[in-house]
NUKOLFI-555514 format. One record per atom (N, C-alpha, C): residue in one letter; atom name; x, y, z. Coordinates in Angstrom, 2 decimals, padded with zeros to 5 digits, always signed. Each point is the difference from the previous one (the first is absolute). Example, Ala and Ser with C-alpha at 12.3 -4.5 7.8 and 13.67 -1.06 7.14 Angstrom:
2
<site code="a" site="N" px="+013.19" py="-005.69" pz="+007.80"/>
<site code="a" site="CA" px="-000.89" py="+001.19" pz="+000.00"/>
<site code="a" site="C" px="+000.90" py="+001.20" pz="+000.00"/>
<site code="s" site="N" px="-000.35" py="+001.05" pz="-000.72"/>
<site code="s" site="CA" px="+000.82" py="+001.19" pz="+000.06"/>
<site code="s" site="C" px="-000.77" py="+001.09" pz="+000.73"/>
END
This chain:
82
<site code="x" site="N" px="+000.85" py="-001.18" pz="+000.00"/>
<site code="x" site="CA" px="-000.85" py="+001.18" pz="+000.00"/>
<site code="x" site="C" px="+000.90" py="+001.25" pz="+000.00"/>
<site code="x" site="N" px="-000.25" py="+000.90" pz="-000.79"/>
<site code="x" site="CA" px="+001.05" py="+001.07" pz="-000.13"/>
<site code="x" site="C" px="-000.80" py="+001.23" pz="+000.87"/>
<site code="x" site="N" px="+000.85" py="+000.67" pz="+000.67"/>
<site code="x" site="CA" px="-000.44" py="+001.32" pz="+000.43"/>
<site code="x" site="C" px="+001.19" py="+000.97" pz="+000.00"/>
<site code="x" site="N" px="-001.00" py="+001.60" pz="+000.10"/>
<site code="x" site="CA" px="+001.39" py="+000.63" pz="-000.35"/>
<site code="x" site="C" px="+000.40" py="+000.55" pz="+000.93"/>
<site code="x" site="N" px="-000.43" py="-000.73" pz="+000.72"/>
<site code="x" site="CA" px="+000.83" py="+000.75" pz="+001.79"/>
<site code="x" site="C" px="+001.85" py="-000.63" pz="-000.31"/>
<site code="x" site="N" px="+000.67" py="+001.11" pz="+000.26"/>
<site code="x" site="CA" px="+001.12" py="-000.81" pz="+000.40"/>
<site code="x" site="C" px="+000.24" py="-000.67" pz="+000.97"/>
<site code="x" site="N" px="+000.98" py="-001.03" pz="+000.38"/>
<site code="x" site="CA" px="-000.22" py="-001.13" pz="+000.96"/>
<site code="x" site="C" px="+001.57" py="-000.10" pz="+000.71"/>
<site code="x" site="N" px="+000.32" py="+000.41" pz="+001.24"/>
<site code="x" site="CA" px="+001.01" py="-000.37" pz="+000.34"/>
<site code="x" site="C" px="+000.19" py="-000.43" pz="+001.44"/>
<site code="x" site="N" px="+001.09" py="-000.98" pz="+000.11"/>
<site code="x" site="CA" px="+000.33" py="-000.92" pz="+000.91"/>
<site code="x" site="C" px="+000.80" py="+000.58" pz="+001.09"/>
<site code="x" site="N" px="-000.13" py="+000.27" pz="+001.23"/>
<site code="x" site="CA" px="+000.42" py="+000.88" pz="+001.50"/>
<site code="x" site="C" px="-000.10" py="-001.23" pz="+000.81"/>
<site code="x" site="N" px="+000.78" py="-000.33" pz="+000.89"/>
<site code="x" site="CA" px="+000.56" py="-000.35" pz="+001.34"/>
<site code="x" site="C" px="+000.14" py="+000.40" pz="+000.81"/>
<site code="x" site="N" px="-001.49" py="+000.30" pz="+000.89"/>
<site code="x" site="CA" px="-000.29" py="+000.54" pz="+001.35"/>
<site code="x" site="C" px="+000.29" py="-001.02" pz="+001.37"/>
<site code="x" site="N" px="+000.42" py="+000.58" pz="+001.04"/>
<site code="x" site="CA" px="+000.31" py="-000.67" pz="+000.78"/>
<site code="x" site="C" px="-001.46" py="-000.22" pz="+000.55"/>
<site code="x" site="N" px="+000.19" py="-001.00" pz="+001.43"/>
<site code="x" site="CA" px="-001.29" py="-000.71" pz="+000.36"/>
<site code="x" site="C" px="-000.54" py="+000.84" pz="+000.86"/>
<site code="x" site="N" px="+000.33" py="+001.33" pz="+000.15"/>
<site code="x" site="CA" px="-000.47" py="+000.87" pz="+001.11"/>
<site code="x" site="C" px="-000.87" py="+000.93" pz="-000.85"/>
<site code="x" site="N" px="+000.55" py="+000.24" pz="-001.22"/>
<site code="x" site="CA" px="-001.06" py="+000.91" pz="-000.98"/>
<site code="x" site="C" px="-000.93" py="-001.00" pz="-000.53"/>
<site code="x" site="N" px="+000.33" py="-001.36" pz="-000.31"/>
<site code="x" site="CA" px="-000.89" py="-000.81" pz="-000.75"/>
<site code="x" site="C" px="-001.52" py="-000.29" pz="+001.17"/>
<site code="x" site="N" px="+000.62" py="-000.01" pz="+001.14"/>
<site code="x" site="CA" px="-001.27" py="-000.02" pz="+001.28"/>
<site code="x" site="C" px="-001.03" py="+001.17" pz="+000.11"/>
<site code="x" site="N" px="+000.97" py="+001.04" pz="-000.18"/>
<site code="x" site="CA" px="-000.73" py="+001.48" pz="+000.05"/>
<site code="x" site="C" px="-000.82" py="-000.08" pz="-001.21"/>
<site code="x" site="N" px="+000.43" py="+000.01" pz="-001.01"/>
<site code="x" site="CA" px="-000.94" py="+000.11" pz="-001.68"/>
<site code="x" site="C" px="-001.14" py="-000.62" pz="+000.06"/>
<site code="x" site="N" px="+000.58" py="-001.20" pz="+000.80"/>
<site code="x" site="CA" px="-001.55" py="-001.59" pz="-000.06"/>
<site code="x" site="C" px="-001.33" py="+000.64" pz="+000.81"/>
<site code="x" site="N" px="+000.84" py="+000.77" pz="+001.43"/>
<site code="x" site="CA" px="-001.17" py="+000.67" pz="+000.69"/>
<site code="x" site="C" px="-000.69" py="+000.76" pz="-000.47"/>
<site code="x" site="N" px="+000.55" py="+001.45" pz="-000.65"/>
<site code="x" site="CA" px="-000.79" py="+000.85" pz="-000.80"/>
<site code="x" site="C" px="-000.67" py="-000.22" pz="-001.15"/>
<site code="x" site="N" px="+000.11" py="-000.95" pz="-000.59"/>
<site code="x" site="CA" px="-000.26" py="-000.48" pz="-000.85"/>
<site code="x" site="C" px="-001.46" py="-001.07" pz="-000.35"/>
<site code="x" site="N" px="+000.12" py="-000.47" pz="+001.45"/>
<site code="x" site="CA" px="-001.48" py="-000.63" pz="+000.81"/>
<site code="x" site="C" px="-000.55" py="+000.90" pz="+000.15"/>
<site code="x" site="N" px="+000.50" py="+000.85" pz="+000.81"/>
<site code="x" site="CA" px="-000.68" py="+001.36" pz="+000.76"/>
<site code="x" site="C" px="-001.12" py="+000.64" pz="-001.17"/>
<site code="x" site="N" px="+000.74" py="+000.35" pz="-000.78"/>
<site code="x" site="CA" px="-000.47" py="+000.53" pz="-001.39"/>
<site code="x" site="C" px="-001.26" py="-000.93" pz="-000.72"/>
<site code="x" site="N" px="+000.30" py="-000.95" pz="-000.06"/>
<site code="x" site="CA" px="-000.71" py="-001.24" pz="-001.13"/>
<site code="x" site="C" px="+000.49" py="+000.21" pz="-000.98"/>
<site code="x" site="N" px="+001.85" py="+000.06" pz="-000.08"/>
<site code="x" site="CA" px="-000.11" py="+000.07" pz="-001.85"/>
<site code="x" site="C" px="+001.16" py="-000.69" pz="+000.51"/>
<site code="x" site="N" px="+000.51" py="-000.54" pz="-001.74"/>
<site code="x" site="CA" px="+001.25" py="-000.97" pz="-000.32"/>
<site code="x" site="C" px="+001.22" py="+000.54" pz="+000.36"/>
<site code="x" site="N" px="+000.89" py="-000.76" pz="+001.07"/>
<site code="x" site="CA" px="+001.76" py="+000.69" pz="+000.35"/>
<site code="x" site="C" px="+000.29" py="+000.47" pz="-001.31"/>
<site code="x" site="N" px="+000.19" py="-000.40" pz="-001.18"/>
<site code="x" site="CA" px="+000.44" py="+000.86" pz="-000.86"/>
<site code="x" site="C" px="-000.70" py="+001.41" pz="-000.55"/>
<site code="x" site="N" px="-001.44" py="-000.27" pz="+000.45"/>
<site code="x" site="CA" px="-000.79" py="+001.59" pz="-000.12"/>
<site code="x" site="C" px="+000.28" py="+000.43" pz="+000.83"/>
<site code="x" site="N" px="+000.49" py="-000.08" pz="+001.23"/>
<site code="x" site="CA" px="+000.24" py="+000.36" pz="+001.41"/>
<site code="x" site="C" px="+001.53" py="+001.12" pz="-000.39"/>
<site code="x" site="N" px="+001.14" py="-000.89" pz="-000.40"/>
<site code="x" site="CA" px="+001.42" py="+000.22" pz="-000.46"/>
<site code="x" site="C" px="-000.39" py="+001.12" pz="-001.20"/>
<site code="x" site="N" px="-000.53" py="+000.03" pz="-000.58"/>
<site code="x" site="CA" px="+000.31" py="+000.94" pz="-000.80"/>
<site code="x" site="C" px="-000.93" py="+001.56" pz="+000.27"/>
<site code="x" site="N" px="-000.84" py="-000.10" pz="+000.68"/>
<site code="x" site="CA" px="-000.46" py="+000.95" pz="+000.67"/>
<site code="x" site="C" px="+000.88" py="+000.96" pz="+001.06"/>
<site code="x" site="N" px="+000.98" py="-000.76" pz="+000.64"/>
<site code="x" site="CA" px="+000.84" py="+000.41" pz="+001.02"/>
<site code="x" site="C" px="+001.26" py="+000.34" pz="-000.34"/>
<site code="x" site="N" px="+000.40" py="-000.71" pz="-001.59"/>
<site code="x" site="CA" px="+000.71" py="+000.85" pz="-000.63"/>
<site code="x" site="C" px="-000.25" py="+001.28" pz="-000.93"/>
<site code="x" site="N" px="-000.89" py="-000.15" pz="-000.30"/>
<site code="x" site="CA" px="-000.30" py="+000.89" pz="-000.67"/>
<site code="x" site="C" px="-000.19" py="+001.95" pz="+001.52"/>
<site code="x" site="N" px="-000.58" py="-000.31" pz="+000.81"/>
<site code="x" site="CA" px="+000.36" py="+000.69" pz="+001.22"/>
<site code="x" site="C" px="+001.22" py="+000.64" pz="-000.08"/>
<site code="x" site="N" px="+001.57" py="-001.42" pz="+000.37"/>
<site code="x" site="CA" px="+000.61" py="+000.38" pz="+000.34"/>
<site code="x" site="C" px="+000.54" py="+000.73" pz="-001.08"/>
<site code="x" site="N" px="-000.05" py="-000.06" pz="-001.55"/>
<site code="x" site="CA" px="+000.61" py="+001.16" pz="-000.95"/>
<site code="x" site="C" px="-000.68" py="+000.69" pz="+000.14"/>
<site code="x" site="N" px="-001.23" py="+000.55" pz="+000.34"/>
<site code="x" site="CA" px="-000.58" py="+001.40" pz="+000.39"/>
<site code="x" site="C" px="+000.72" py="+000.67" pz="+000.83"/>
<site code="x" site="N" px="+000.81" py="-000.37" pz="+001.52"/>
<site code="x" site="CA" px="+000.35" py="+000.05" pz="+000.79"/>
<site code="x" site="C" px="+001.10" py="+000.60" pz="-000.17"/>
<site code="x" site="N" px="+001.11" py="-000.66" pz="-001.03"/>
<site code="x" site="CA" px="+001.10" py="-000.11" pz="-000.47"/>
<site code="x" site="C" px="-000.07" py="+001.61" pz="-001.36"/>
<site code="x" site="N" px="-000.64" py="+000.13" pz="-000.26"/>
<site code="x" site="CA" px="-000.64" py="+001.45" pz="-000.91"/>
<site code="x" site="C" px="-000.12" py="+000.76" pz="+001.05"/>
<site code="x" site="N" px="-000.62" py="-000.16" pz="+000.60"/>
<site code="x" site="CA" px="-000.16" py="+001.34" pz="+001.13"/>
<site code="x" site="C" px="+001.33" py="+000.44" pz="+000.90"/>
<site code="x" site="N" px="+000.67" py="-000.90" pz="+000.08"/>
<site code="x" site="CA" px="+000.89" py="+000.10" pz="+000.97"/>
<site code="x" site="C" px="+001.43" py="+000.94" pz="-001.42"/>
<site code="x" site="N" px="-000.40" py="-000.40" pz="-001.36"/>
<site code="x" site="CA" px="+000.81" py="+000.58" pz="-001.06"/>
<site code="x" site="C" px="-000.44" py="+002.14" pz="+000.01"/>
<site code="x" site="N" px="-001.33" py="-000.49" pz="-000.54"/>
<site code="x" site="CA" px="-000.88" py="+001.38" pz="+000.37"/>
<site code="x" site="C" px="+000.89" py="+000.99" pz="+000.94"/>
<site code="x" site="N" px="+000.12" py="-000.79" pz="+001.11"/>
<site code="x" site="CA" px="+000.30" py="+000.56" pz="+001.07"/>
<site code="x" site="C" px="+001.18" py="+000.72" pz="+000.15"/>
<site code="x" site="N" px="+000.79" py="-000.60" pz="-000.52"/>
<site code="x" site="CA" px="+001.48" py="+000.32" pz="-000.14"/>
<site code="x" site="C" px="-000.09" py="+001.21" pz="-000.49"/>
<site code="x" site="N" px="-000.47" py="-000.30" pz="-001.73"/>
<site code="x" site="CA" px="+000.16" py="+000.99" pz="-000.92"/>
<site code="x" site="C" px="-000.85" py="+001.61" pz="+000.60"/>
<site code="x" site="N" px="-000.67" py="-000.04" pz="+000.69"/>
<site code="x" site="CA" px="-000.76" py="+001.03" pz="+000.55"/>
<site code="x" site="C" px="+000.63" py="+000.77" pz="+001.16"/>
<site code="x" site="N" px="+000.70" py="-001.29" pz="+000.61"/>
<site code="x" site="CA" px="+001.01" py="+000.51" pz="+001.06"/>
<site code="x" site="C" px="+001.18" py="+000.83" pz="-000.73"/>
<site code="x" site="N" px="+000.44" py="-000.22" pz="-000.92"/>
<site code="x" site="CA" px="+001.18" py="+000.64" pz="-001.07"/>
<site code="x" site="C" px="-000.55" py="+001.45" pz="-000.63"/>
<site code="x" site="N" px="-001.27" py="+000.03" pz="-000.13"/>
<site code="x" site="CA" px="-000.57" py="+001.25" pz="-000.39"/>
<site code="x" site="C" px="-000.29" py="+000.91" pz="+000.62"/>
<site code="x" site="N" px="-000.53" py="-000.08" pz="+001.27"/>
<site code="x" site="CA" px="-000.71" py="+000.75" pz="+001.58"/>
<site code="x" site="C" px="+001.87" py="+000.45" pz="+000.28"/>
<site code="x" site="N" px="-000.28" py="+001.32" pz="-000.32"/>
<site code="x" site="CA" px="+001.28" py="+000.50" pz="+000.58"/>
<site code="x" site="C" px="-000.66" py="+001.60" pz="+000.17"/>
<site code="x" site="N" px="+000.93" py="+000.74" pz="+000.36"/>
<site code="x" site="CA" px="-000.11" py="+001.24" pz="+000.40"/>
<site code="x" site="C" px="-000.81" py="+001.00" pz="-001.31"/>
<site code="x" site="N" px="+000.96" py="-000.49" pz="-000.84"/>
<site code="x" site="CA" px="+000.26" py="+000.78" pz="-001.43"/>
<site code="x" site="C" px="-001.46" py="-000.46" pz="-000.94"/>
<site code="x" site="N" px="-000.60" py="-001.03" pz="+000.96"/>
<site code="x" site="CA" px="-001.17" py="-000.69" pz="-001.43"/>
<site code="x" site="C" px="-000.82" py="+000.53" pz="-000.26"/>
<site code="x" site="N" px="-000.56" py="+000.39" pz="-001.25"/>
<site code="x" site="CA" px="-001.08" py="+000.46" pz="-000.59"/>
<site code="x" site="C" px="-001.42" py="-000.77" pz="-000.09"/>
<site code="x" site="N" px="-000.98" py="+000.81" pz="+000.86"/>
<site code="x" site="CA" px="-001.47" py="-000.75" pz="+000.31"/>
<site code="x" site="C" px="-000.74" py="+001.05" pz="-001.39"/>
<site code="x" site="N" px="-000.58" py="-001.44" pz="-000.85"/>
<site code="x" site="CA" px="-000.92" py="+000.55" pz="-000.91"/>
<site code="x" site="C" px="-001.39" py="-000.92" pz="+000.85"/>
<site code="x" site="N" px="-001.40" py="+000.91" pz="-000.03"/>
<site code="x" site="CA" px="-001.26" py="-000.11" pz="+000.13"/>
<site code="x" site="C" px="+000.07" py="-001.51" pz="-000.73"/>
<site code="x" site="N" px="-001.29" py="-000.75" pz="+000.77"/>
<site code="x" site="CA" px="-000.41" py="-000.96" pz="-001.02"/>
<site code="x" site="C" px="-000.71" py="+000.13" pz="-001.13"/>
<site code="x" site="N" px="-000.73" py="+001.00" pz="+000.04"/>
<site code="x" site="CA" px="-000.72" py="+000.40" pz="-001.50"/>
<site code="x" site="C" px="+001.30" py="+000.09" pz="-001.04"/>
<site code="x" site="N" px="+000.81" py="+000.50" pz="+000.60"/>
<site code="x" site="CA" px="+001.11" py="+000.69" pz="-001.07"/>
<site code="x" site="C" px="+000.80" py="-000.88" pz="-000.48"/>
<site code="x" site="N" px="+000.11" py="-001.18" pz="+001.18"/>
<site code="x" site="CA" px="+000.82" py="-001.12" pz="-000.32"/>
<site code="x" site="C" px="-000.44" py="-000.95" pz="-001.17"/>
<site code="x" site="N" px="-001.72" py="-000.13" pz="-000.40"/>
<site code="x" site="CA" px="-000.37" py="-000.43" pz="-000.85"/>
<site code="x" site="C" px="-001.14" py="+000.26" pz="-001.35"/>
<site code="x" site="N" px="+000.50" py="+001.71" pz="-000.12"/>
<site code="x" site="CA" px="-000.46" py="+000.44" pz="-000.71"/>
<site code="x" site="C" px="+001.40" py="-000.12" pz="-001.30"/>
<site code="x" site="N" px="-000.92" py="-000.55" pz="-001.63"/>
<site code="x" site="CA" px="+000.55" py="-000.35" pz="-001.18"/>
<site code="x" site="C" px="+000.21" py="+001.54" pz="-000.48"/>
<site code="x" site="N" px="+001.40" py="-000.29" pz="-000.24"/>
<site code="x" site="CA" px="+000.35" py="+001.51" pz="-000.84"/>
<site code="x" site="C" px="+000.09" py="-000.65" pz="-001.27"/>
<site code="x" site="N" px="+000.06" py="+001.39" pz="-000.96"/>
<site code="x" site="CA" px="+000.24" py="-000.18" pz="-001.56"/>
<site code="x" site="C" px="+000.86" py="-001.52" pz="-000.55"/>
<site code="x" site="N" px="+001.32" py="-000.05" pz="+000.62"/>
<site code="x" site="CA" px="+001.15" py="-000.24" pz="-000.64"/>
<site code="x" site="C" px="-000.43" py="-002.39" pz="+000.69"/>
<site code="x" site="N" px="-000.55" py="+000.51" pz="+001.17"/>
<site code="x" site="CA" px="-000.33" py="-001.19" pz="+000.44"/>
<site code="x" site="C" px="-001.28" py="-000.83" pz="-000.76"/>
<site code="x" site="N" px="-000.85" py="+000.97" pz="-000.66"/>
<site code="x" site="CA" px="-001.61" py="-000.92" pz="-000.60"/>
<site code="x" site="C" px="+000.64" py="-000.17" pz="-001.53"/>
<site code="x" site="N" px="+001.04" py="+000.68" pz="-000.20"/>
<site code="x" site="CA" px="+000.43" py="-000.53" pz="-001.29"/>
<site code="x" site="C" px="+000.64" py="-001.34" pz="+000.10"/>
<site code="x" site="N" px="+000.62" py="-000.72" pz="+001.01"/>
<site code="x" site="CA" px="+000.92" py="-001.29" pz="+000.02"/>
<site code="x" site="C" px="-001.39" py="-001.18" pz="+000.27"/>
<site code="x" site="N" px="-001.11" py="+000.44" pz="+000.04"/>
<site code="x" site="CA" px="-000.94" py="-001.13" pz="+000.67"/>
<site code="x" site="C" px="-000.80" py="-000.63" pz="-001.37"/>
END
């Protein structure tokens, strides 16, 4: 049966494999619907914590605060590239 999920093989120890089985009951869905839900989390997690940085690098003394209207209002030079 073909699907187009990609499929790959991880070696969790027996302390995460116990934890997954619980939440996973807990839930009523399949350890592998379980696993990829909680990864998918942790790259959210892993983005935010990037976000974070880069925002931390910008917030300085010297930074320039544009309005949010202003931040996403289309000028000329920008509705031409769309």
């Amino acid at each position: 049966m073909a699907t187009t999920k990609k499929r790959i093989n991880i070696s969790i120890p027996k302390t995460v494999e116990q934890a997954l089985s619980l939440v996973a009951a807990r839930d009523q869905v399949p350890q592998a619907t379980k696993a990829v839900h909680l990864l998918q989390l942790a790259l959210e997690l892993e983005e935010d914590m990037i976000w974070d940085q880069v925002a931390n690098t910008r917030d300085t003394k010297k930074a320039r605060f544009v309005s949010h209207k202003q931040a996403w209002v289309v000028g000329p030079e920008q509705s031409r590239r769309a």
